[in-house]
C-alpha positions in Angstrom: -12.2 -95.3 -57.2 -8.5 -94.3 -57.3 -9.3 -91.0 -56.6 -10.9 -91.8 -54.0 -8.4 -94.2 -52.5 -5.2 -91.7 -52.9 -7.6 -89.0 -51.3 -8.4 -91.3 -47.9 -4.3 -92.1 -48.3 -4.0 -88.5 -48.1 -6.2 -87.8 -45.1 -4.8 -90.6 -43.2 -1.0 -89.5 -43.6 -2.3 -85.9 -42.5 -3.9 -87.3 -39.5 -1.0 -89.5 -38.6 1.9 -86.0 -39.3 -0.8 -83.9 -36.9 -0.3 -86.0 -33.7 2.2 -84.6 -32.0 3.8 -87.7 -29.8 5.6 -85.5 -27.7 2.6 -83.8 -26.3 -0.3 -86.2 -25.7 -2.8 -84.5 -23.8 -5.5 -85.9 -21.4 -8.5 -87.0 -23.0 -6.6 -88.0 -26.3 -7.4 -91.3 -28.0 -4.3 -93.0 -28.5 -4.4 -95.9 -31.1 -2.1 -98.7 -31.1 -2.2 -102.5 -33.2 -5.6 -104.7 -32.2 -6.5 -101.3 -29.1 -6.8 -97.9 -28.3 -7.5 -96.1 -25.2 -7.4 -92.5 -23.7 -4.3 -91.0 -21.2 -6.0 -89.7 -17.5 -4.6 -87.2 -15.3 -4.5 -83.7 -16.2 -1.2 -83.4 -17.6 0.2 -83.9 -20.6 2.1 -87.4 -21.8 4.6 -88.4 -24.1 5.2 -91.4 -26.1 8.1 -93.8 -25.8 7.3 -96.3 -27.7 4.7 -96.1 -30.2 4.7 -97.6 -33.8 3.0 -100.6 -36.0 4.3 -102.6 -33.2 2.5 -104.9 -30.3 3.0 -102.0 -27.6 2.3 -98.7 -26.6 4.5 -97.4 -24.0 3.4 -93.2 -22.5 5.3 -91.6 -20.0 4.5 -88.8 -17.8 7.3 -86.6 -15.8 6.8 -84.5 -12.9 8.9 -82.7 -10.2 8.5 -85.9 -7.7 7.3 -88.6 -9.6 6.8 -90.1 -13.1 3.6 -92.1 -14.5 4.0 -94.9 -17.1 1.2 -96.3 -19.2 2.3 -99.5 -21.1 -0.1 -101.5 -23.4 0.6 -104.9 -25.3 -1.0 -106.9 -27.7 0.5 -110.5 -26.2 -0.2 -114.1 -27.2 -2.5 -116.1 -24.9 -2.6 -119.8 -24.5 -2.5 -121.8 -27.5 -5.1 -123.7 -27.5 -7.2 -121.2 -27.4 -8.7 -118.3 -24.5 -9.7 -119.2 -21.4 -12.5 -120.7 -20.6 -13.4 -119.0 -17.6 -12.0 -116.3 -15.6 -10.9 -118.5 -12.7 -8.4 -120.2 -15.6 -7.2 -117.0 -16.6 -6.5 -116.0 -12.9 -4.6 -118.8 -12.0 -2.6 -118.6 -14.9 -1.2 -115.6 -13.7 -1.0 -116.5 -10.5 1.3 -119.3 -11.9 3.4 -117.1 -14.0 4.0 -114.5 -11.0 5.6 -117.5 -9.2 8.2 -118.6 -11.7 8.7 -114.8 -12.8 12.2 -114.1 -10.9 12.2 -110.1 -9.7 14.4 -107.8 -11.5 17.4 -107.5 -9.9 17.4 -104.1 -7.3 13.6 -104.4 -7.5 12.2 -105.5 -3.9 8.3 -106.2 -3.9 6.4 -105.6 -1.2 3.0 -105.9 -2.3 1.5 -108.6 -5.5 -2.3 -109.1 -5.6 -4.6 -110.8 -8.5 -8.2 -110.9 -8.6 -11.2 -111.3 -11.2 -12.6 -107.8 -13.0 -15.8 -108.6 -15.2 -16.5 -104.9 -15.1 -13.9 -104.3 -17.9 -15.0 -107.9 -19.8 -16.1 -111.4 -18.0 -12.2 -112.7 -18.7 -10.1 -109.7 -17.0 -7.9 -110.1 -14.3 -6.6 -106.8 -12.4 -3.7 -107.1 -10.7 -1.8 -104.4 -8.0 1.6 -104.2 -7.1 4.1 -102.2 -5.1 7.7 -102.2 -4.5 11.4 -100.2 -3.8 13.8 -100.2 -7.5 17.2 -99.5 -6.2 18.4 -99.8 -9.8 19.9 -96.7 -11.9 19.4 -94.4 -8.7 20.9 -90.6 -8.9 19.5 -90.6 -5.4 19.9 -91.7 -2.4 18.0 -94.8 -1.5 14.9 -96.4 -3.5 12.2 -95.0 -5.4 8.8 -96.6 -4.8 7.0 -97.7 -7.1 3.0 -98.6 -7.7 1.6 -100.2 -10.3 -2.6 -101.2 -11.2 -2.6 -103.5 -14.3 -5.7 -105.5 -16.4 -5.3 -108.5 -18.3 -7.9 -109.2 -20.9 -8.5 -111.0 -23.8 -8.7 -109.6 -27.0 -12.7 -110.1 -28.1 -12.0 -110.7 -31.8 -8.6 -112.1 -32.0 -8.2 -115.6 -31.2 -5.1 -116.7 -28.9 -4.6 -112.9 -27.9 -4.8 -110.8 -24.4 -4.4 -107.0 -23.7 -2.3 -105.9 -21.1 -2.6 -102.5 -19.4 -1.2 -101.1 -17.0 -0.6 -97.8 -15.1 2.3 -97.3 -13.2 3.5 -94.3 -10.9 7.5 -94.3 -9.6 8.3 -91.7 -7.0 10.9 -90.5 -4.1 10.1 -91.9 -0.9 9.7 -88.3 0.9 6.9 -87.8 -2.8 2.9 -87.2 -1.8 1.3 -90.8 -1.7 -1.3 -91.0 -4.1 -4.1 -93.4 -5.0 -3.7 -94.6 -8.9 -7.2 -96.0 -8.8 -8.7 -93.8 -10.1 -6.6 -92.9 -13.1 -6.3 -96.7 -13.5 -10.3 -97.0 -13.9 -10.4 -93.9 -16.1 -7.5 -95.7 -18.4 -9.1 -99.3 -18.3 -12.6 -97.7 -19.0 -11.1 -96.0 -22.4 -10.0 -99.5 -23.8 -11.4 -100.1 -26.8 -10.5 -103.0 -28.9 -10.0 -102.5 -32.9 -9.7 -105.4 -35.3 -6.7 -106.5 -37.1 -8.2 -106.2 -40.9 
């Protein structure tokens, strides 16, 4: 039996020393605390934050534009999940509304709406806005964001959050993150805490 033990010890540390955080490529199964999920687009990804901790933050740099995954384990309502997605909408609905905007961050575009092809609780929300914080450049950077709110189907009082984000120069190629956003949110799986 210890044998045994130190030997799966072994294999796990080996498996953990082998993935290479600066160099996540697409396809990879990335596994976080409570989740893990597989990074889209055809480049490469590196890790920002990533640990024993409730989030999971990738990043992706390119000539014109940069891509951000970010995943949390967050605490739902305390009484307990939703009942229905309607409740879980209006929730964040609610929250959006008393959430003040970062300053040098101008939104142009928030929407919210049910998504029971990812679980019958999920939310999906869009966003898109100008961040004239930190700038080397001249002007704003846009940035576009598709997210998914779910709850976590084995952990009581807990949602997933996910979200894809893309921030680039105004003059930058417009792209549609749909896509890689359904690819990402499609990849979710949910592990248990035991």
């Amino acid at each position: 039996m210890t044998k045994s033990m130190l030997l799966l010890s072994i294999l796990m540390l080996s498996a953990c020393a082998s993935f290479d955080k600066t160099n996540i490529q697409p396809g990879h199964r990335v596994i976080g605390l409570g989740f893990s999920f597989t990074v889209p687009t055809q480049k490469s990804w590196f890790a920002v934050e990533y640990g024993t901790s409730n989030r999971i933050k990738l990043s992706q740099l390119n000539n014109q534009d940069s891509y951000s995954i970010l995943v949390s384990l967050n605490r739902g309502p305390y009484q307990g999940m939703y009942q229905n997605a309607e409740a879980h909408l209006q929730s964040i609905q609610y929250h959006k509304q008393i959430k003040l905007n970062h300053a040098g961050f101008i939104q142009h575009q928030h929407q919210e709406w049910v998504d029971s092809r990812y679980g019958k609780l999920c939310v999906r929300y869009t966003s898109s806005g100008e961040d004239w914080k930190g700038r080397n450049s001249p002007g704003p950077a846009i940035v576009d964001l598709i997210g998914l709110s779910c709850p976590h189907p084995e952990l009581h009082n807990v949602l997933i959050n996910i979200n894809l984000s893309r921030r680039s120069e105004t003059d930058a190629e417009k792209v549609d993150l749909t896509a890689y956003a359904d690819e990402l949110f499609s990849s979710l799986e949910y592990t248990s805490l035991e």
